[in-house]
C-alpha atoms as an extended CHARMM CRD file, in Angstrom:
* protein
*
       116  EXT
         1         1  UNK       CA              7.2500000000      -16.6290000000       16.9140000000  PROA      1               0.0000000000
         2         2  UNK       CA              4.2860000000      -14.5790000000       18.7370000000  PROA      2               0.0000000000
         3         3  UNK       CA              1.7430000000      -14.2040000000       15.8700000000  PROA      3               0.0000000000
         4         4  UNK       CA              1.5360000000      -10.3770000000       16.6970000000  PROA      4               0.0000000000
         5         5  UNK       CA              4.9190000000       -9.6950000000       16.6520000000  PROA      5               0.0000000000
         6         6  UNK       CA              5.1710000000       -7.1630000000       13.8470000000  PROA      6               0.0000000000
         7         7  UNK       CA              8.0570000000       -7.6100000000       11.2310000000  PROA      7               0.0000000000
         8         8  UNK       CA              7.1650000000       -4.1030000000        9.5250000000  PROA      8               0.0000000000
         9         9  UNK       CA              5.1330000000       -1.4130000000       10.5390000000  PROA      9               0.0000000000
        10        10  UNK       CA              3.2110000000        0.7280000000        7.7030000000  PROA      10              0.0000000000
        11        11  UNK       CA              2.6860000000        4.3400000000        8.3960000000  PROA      11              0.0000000000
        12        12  UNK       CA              0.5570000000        7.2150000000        6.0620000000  PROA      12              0.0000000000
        13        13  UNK       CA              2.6720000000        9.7230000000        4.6690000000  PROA      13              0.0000000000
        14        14  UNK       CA              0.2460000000       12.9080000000        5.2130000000  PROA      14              0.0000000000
        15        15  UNK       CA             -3.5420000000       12.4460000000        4.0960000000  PROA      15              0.0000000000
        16        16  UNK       CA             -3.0040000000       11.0660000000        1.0480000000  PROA      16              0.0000000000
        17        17  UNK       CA             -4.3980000000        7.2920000000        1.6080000000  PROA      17              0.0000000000
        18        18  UNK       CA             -6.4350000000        8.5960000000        4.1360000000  PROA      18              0.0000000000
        19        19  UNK       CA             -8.7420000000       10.1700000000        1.5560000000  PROA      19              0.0000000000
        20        20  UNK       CA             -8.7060000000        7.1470000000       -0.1100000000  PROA      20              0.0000000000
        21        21  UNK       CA             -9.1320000000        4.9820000000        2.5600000000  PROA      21              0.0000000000
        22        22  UNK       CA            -12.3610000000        7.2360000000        4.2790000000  PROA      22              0.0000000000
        23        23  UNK       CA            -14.5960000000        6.6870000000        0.7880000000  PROA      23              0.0000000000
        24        24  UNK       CA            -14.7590000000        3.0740000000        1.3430000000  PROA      24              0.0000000000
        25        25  UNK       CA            -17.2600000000        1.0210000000        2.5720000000  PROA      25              0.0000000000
        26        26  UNK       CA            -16.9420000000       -0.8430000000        5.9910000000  PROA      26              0.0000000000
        27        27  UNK       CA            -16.0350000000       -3.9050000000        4.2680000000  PROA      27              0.0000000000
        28        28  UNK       CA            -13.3770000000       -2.5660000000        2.1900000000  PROA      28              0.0000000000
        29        29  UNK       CA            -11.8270000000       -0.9960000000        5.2910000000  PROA      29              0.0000000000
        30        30  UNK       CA            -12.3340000000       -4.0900000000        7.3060000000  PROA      30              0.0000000000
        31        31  UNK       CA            -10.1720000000       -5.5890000000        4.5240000000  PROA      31              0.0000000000
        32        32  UNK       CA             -7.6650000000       -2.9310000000        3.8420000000  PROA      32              0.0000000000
        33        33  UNK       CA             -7.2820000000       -2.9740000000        7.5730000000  PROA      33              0.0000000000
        34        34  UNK       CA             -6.8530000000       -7.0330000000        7.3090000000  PROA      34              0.0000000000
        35        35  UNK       CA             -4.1430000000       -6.6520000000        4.8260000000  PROA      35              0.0000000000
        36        36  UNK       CA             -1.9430000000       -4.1200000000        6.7890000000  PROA      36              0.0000000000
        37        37  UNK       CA             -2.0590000000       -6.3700000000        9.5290000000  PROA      37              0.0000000000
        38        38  UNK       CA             -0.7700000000       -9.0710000000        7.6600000000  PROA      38              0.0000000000
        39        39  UNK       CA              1.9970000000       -7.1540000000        5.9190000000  PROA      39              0.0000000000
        40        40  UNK       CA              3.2930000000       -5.9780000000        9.7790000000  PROA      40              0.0000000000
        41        41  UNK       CA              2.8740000000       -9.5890000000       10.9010000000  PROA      41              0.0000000000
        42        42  UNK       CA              4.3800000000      -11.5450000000        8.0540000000  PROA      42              0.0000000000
        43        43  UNK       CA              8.2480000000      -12.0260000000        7.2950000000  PROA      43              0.0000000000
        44        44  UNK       CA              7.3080000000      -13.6540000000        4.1860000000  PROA      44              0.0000000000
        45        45  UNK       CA              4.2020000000      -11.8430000000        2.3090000000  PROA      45              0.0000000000
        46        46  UNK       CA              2.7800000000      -13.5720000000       -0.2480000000  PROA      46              0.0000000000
        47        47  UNK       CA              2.5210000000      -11.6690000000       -3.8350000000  PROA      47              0.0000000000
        48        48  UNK       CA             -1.1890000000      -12.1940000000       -3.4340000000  PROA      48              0.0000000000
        49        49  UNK       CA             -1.0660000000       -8.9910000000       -0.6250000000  PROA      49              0.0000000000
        50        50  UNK       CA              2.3500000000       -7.0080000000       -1.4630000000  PROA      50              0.0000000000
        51        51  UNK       CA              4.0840000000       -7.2330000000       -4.8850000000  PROA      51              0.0000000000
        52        52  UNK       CA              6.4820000000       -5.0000000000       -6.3050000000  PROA      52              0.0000000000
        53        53  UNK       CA              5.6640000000       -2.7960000000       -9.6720000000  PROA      53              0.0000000000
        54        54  UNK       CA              8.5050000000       -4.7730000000      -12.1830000000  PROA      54              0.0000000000
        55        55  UNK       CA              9.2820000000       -1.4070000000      -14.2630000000  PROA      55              0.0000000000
        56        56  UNK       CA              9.2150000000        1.4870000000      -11.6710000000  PROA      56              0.0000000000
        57        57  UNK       CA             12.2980000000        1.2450000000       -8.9820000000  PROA      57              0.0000000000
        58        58  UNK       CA             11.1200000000        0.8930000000       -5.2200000000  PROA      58              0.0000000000
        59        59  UNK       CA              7.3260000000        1.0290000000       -5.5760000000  PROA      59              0.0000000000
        60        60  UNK       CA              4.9480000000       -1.6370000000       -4.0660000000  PROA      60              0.0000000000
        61        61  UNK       CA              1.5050000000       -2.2950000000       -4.0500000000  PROA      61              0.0000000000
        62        62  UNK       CA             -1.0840000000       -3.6970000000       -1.8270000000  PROA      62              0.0000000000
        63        63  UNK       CA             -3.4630000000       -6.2210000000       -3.3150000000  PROA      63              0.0000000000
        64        64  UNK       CA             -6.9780000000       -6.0750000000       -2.3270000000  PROA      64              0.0000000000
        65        65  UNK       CA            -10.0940000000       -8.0350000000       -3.5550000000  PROA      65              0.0000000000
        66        66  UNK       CA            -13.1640000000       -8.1260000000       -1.9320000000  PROA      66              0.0000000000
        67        67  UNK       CA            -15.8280000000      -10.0780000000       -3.8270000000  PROA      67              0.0000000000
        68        68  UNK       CA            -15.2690000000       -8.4040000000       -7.7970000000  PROA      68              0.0000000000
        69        69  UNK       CA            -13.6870000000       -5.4460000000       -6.3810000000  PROA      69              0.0000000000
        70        70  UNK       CA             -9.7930000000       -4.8510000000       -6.7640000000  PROA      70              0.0000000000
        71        71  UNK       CA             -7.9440000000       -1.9790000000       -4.8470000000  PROA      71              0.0000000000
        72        72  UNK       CA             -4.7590000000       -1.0160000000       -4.8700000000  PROA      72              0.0000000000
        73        73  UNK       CA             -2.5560000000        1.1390000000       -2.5450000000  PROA      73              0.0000000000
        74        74  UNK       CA              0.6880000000        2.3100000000       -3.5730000000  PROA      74              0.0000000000
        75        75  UNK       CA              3.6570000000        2.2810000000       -0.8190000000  PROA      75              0.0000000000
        76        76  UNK       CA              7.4570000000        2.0950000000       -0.3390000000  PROA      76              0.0000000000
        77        77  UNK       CA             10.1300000000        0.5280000000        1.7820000000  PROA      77              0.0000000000
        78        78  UNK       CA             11.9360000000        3.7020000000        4.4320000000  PROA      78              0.0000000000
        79        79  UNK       CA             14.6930000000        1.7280000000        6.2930000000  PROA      79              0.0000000000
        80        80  UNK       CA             13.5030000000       -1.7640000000        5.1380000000  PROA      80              0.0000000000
        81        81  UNK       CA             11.1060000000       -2.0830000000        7.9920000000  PROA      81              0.0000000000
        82        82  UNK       CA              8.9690000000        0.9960000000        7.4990000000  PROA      82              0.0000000000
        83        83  UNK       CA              6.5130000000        0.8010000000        4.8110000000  PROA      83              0.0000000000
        84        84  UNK       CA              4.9220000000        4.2320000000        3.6060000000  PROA      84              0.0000000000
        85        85  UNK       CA              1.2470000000        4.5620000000        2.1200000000  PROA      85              0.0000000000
        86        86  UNK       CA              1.1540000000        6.5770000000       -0.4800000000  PROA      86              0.0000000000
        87        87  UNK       CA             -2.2080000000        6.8550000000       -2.2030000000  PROA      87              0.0000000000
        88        88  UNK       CA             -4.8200000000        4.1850000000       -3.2530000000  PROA      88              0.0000000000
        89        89  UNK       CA             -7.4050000000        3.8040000000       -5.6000000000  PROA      89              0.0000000000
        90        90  UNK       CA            -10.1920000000        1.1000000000       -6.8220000000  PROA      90              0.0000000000
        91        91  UNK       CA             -8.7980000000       -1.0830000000      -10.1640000000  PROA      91              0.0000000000
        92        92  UNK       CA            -10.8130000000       -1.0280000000      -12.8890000000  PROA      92              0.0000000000
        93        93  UNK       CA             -8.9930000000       -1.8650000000      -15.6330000000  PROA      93              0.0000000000
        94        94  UNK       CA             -6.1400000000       -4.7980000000      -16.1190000000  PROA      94              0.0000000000
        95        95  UNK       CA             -3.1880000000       -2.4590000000      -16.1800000000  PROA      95              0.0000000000
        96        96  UNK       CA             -2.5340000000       -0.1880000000      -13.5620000000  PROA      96              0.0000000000
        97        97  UNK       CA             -3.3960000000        3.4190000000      -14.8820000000  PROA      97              0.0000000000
        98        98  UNK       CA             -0.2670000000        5.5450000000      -15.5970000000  PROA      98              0.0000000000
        99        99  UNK       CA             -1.7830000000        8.2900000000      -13.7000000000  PROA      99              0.0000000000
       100       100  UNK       CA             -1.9180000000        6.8180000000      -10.0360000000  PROA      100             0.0000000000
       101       101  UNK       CA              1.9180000000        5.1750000000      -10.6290000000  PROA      101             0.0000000000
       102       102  UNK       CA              2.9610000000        8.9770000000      -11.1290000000  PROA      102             0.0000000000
       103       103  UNK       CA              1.2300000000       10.1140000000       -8.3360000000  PROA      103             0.0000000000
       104       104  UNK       CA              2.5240000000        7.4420000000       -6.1750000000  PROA      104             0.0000000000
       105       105  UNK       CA              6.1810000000        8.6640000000       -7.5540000000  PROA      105             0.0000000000
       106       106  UNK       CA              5.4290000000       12.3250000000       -6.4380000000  PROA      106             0.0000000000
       107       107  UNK       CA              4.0060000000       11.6840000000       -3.3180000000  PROA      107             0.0000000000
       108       108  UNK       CA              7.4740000000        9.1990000000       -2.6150000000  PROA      108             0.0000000000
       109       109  UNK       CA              9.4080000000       11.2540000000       -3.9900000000  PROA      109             0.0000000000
       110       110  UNK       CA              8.1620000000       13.9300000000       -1.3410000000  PROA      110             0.0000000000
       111       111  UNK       CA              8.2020000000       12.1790000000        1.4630000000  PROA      111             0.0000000000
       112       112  UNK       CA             12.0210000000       11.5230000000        0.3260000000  PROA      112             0.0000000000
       113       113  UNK       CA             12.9140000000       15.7850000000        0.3480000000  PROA      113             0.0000000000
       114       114  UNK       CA             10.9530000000       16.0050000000        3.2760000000  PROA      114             0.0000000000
       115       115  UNK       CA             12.9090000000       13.3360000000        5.2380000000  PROA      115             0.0000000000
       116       116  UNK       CA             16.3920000000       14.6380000000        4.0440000000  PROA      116             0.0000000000
C-alpha cells in the first residue's frame, strides 16, 4: 500500500471547526493537522485517534493530547468514506460536556437537510 494513499478524506462542514481550529496554538494545529492525516491514511484507526460516542448514534470523535492538553473534535461518517468536522473544543473535564454532544447533533443534523 502507498503510505499516502488516503482511505477517507475529512472535510469541514461550514466554519464551525474552523473557529475552533484558528484559536489554537501552532502546536495544537500541528497536531490536529497530524491526526487528520492519519485518519485519511489509515484503514484501521486506532481508538487512541477516532472512537465512536457509545450512547449517541453515528457520532465520532477525534482524540487529541498534546502534553496535559485533551481536545476533542466531533465528526460523522457521509458515504462511509467522507468524514465531516463538526465542531471541537479543549476537554476539561472526564466526561464529555452535554453541551458540545448537542451541538455536534445540530450541526450533523444540518449538514443532513442541507445535503437532502
Amino acid at each position: 500500500m502507498n503510505p499516502k494513499e488516503k482511505h477517507r478524506t475529512v472535510i469541514f462542514f461550514k466554519d464551525y471547526f474552523e473557529k475552533f481550529f484558528i484559536k489554537q496554538s501552532t502546536k495544537v494545529k500541528a497536531k490536529i493537522i497530524w491526526t487528520i492525516e492519519l485518519i485519511e491514511e489509515f484503514e484501521k484507526v486506532p481508538e487512541t485517534y477516532l472512537k465512536h460516542i457509545e450512547s449517541v448514534k453515528g457520532l465520532y470523535e477525534i482524540r487529541i493530547k498534546l502534553g496535559r492538553d485533551i481536545f476533542r473534535i466531533f465528526c460523522f461518517f457521509e458515504q462511509g468514506k467522507l468524514i465531516i468536522l463538526t465542531n471541537g473544543f479543549q476537554k476539561k473535564t472526564q466526561k464529555t460536556p452535554k453541551k458540545e454532544i448537542n451541538r455536534a447533533l445540530k450541526i450533523m443534523e444540518e449538514y443532513k437537510n442541507e445535503s437532502k
